[in-house]
Every structure is written in structure tokens, then in C-alpha cells.
N, CA, C and O atoms as a DFTB+ gen file, in Angstrom:
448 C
 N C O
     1  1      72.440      56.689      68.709
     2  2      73.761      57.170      69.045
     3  2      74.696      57.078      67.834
     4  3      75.543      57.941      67.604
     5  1      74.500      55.965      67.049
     6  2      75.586      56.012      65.382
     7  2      75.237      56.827      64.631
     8  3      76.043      57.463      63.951
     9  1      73.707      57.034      64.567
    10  2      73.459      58.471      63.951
    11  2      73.991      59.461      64.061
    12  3      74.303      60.213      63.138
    13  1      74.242      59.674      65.593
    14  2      74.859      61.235      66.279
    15  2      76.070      60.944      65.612
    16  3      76.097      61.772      64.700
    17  1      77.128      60.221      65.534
    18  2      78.782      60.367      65.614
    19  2      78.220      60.109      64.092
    20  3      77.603      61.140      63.823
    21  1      78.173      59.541      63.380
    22  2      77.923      59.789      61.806
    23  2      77.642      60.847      61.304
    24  3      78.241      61.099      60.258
    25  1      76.504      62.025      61.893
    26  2      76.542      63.020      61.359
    27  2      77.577      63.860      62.053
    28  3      78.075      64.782      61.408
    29  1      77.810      63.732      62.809
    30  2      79.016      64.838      63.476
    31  2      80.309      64.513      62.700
    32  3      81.067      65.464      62.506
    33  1      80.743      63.042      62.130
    34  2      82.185      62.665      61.610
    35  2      81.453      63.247      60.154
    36  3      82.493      63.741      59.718
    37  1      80.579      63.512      59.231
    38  2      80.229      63.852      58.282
    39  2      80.398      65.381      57.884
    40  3      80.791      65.918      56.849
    41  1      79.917      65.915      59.197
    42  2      80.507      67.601      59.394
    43  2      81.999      68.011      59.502
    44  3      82.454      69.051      59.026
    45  1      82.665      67.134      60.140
    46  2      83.907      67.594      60.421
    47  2      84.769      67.511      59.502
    48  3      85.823      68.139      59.402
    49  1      84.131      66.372      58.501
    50  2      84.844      65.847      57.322
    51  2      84.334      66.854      55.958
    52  3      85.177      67.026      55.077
    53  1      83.140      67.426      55.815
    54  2      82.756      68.046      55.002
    55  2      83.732      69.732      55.633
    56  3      84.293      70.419      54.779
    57  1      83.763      70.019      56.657
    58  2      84.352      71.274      57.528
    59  2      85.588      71.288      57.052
    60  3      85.944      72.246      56.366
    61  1      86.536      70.141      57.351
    62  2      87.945      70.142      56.828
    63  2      87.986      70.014      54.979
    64  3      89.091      70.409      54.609
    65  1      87.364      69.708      54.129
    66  2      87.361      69.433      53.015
    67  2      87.228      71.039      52.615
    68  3      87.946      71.440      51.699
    69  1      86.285      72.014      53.307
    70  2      85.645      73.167      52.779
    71  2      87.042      74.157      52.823
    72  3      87.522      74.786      51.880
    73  1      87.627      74.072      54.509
    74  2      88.686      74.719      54.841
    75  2      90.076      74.739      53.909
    76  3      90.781      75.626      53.428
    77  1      90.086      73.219      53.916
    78  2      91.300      73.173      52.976
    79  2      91.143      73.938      51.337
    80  3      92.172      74.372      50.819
    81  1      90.074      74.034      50.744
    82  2      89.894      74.429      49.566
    83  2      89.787      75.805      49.612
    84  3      90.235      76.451      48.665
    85  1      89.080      76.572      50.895
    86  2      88.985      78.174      50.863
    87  2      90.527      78.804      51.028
    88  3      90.827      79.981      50.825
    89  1      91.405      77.766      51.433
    90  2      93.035      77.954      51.952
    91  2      93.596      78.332      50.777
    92  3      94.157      79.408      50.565
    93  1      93.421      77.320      49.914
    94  2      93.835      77.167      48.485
    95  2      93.476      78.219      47.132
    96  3      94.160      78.687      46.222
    97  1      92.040      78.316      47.523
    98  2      91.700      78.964      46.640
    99  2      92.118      80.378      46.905
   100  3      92.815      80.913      46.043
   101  1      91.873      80.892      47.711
   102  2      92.532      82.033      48.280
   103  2      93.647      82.786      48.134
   104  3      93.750      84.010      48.208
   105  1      94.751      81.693      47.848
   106  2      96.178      82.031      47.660
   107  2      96.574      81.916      46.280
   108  3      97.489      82.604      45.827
   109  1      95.906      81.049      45.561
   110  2      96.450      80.300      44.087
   111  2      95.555      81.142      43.434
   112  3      94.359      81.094      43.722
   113  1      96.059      82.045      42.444
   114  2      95.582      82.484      40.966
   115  2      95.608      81.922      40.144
   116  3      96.774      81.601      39.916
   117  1      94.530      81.307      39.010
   118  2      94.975      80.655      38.034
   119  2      95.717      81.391      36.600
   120  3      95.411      82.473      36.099
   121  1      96.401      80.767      36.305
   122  2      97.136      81.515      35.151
   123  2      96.631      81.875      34.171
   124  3      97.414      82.357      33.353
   125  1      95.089      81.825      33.759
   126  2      94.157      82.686      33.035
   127  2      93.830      84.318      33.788
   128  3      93.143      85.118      33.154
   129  1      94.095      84.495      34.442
   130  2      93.374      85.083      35.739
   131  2      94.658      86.296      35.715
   132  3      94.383      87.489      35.580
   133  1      96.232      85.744      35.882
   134  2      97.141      86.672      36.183
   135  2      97.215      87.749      35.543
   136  3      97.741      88.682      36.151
   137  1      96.841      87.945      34.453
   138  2      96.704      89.106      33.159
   139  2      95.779      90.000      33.946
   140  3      96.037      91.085      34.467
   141  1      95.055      89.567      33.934
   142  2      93.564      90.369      34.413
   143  2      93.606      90.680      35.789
   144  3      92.586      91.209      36.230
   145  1      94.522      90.484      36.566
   146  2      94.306      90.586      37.989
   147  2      95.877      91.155      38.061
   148  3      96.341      90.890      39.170
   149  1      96.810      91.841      37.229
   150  2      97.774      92.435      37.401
   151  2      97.101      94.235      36.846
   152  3      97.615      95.342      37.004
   153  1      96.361      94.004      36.473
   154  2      95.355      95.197      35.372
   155  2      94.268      95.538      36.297
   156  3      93.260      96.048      35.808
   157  1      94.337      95.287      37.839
   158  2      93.219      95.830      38.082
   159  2      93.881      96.867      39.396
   160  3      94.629      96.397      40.252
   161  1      93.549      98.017      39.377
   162  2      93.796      98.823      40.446
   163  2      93.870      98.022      41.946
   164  3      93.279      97.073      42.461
   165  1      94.912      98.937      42.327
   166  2      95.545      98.273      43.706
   167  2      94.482      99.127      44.999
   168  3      94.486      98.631      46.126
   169  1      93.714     100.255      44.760
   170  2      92.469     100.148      45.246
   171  2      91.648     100.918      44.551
   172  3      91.868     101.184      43.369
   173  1      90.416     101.443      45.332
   174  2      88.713     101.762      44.476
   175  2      89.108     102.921      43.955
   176  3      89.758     103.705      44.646
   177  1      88.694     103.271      42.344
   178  2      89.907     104.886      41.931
   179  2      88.160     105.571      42.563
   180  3      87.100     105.053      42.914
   181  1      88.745     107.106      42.411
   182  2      87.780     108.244      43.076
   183  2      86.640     108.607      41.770
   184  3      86.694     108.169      40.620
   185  1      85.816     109.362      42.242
   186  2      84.753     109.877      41.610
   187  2      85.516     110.559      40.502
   188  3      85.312     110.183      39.348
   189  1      86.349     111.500      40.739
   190  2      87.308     111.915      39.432
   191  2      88.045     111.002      38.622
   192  3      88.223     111.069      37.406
   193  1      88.350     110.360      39.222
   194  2      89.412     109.502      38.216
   195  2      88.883     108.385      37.102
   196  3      89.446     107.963      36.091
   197  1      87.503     108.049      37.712
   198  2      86.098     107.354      36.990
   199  2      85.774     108.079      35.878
   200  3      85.747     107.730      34.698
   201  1      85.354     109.893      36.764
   202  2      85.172     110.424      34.887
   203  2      86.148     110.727      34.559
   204  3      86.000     110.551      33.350
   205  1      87.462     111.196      34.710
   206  2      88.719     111.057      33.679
   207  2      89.325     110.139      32.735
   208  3      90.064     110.395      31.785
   209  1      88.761     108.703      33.279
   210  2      88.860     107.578      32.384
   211  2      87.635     107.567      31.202
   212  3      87.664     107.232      30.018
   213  1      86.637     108.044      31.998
   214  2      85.504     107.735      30.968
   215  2      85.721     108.765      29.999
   216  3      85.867     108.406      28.831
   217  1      85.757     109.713      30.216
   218  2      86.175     111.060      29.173
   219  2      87.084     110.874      28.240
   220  3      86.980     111.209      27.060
   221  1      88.687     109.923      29.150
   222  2      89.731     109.559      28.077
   223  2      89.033     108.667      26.916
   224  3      89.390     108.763      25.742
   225  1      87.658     107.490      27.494
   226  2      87.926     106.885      26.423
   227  2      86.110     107.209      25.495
   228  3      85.486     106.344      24.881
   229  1      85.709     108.558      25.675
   230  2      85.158     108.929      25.142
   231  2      85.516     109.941      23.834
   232  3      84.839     110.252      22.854
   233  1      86.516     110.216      24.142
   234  2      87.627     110.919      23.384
   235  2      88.148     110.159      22.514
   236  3      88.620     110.790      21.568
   237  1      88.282     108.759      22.437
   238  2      88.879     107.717      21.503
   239  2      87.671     107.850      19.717
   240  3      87.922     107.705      18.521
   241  1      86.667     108.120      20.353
   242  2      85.484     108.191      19.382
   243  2      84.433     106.562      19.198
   244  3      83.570     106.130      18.433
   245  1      85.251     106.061      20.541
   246  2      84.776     104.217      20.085
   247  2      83.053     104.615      20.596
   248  3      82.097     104.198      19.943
   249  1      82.879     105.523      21.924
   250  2      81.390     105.399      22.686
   251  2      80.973     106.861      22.195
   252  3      81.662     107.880      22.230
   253  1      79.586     106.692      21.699
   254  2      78.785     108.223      21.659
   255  2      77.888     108.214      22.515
   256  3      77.337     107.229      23.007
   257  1      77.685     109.459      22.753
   258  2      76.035     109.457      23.628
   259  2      75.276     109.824      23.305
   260  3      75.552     110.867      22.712
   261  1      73.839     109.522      23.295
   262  2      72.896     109.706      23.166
   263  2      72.496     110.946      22.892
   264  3      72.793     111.698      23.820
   265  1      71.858     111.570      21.869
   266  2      71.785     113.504      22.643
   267  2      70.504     113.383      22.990
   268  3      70.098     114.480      23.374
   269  1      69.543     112.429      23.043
   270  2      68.205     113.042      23.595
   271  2      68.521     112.021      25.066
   272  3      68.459     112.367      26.245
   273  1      68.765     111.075      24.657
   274  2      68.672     110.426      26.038
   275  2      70.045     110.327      27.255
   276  3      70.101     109.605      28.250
   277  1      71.065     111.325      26.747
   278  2      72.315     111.163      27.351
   279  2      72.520     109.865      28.055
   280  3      72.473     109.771      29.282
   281  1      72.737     108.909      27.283
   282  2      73.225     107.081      27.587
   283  2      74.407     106.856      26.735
   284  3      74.536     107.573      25.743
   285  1      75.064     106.179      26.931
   286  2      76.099     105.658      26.273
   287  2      75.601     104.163      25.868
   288  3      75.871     103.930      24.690
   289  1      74.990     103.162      26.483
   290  2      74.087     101.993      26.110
   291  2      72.719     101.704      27.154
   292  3      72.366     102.522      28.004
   293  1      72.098     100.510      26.938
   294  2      70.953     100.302      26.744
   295  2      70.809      99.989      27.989
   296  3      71.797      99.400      28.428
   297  1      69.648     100.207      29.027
   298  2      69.956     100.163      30.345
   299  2      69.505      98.498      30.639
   300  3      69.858      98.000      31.708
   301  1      68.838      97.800      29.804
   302  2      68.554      96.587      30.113
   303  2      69.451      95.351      29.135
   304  3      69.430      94.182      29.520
   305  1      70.217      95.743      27.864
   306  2      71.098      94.482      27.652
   307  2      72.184      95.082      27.115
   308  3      72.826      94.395      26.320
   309  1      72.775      96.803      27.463
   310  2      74.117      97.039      27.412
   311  2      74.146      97.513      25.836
   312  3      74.779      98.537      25.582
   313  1      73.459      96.781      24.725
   314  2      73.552      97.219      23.645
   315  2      74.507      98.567      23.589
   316  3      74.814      98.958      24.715
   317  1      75.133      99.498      22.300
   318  2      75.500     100.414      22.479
   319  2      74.363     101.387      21.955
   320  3      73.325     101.011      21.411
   321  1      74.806     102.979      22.262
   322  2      73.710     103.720      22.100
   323  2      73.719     104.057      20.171
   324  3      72.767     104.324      19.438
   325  1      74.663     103.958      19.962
   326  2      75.149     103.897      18.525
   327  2      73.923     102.899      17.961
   328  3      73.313     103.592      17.148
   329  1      73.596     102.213      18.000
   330  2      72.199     101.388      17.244
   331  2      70.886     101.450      17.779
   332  3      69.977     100.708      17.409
   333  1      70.769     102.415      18.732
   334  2      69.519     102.660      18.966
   335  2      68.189     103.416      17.848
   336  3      68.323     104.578      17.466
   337  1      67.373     102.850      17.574
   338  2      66.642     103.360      16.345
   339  2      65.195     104.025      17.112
   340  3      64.431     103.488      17.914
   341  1      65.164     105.933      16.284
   342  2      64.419     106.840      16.742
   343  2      63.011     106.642      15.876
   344  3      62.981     106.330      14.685
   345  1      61.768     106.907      16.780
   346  2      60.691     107.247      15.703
   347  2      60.451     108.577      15.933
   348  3      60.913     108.785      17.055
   349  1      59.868     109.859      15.387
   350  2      60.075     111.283      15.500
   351  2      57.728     111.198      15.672
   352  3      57.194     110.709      14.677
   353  1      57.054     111.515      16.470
   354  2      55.888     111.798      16.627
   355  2      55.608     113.240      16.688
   356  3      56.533     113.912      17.145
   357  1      54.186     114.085      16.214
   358  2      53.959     115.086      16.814
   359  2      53.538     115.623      15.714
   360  3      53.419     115.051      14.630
   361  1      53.073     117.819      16.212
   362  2      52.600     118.359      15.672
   363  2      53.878     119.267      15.654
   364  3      55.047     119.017      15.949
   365  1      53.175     120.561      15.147
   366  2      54.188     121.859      15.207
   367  2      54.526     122.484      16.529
   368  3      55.362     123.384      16.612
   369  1      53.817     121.967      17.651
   370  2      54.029     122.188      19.012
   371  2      54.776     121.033      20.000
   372  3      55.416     121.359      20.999
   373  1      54.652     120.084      19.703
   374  2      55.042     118.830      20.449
   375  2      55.592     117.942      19.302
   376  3      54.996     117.574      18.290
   377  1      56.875     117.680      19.693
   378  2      57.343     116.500      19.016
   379  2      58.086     115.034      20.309
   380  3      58.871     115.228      21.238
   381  1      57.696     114.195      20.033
   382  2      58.173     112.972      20.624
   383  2      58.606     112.070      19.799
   384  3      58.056     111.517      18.847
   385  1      60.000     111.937      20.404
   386  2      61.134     110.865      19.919
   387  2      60.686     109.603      20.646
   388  3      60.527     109.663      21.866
   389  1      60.432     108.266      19.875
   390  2      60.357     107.136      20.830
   391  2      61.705     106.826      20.440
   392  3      62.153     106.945      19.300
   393  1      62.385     106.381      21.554
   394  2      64.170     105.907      21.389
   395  2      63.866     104.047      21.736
   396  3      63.435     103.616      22.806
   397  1      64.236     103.187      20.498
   398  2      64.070     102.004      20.923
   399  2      65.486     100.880      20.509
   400  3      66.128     100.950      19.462
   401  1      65.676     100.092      21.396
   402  2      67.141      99.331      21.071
   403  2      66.414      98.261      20.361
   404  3      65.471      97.651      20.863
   405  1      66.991      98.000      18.897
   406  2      66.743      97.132      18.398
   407  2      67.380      95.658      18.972
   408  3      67.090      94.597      18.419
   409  1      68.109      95.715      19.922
   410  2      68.301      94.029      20.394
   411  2      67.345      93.310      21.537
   412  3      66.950      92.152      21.672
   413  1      67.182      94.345      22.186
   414  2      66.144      93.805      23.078
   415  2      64.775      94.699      23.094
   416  3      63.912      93.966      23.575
   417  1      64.448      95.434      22.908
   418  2      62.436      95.991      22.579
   419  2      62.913      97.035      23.559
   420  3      61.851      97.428      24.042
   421  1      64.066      97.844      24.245
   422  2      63.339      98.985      25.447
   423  2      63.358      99.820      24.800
   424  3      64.044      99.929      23.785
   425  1      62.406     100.805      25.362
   426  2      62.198     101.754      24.335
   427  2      61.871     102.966      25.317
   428  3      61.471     102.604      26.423
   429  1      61.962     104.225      25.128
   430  2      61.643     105.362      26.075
   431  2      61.399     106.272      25.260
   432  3      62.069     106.235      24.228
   433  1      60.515     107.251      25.387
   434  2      59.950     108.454      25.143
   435  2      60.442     109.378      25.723
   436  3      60.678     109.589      26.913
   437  1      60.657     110.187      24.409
   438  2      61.366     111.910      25.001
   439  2      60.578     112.917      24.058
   440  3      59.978     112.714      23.003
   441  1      60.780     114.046      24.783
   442  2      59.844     115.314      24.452
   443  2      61.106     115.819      23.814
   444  3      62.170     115.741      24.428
   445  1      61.015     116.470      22.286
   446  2      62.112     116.932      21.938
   447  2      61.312     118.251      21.440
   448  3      61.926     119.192      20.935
């Protein structure tokens, strides 16, 4: 029976400890946080407004894309597509580009 009310006063006490902190956390921004959380859209922008941003800041000249592999970076560590290094394979009929990111090894094959 001290078992029972021990684990039950252990729950109620771990229950109120959890509550009070989800209360808190919930409401309180930390002041690292306010910058970044005044900068974020007040809701989800649309399928247009995604590529209008991306376009604006493709237009800056900071991101290129890819022309064989149309990527902007590396699908497994983000790398940019700007350091991706090509090997050129083939005959006078077939040529293959291996496209490989020098930070992490992915690498993909294209028929150019």
C-alpha cells in the first residue's frame, strides 16, 4: 500500500513540475530568440510567394544552379552547388558527367 501512494505522490509531483514548465515555456521567449521570432511570417507564405523569394534571392547572384543537375546544393550535406566537381566520360555518341560534392562523396550521373 506505501508503494501505491508513493508512486501516485511521485506522478502528481512529476505532473505538476511538467505543467508548470510547459506554462512557462510557452509564454516566455528568450531574448536570443526575439530577433528571430519577430522575422518569421505571421503565417505559412503560398507556393508563389516561396518561388518569388527564391527567385528574389537568386537574382542576388549569391546561389547558382546546377545546369546539368538543376540543384542549388547537395541533397545529402547542403554543400552549395557552386563546388560541386564534374568528371566528363564517353565517346562521340554518349557523354556522361559524373557530378560529385567534394564535402561529402555524393555523386550522380548525367547523360549530357
Amino acid at each position: 500500500m506505501q508503494e501505491l501512494v508513493g508512486f501516485i505522490a511521485g506522478c502528481l509531483v512529476t505532473w505538476l513540475i511538467t505543467h508548470i514548465y510547459y506554462q512557462r515555456s510557452s509564454t516566455t521567449i528568450p531574448k536570443w530568440a526575439k530577433e528571430l521570432v519577430e522575422h518569421l511570417p505571421k503565417q505559412r507564405p503560398t507556393r508563389d510567394e516561396v518561388i518569388r523569394l527564391f527567385q528574389e534571392f537568386l537574382d542576388t547572384g549569391q546561389v547558382e544552379i546546377d545546369p546539368l543537375l538543376s540543384r542549388v546544393a547537395c541533397p545529402e550535406c547542403g554543400e552549395s552547388a557552386k563546388s560541386f566537381e564534374r568528371k566528363g566520360f564517353g565517346d562521340d555518341l554518349v557523354t556522361v558527367v559524373q557530378i560529385t560534392c567534394p564535402a561529402c562523396g555524393w555523386s550522380e550521373d548525367v547523360q549530357a
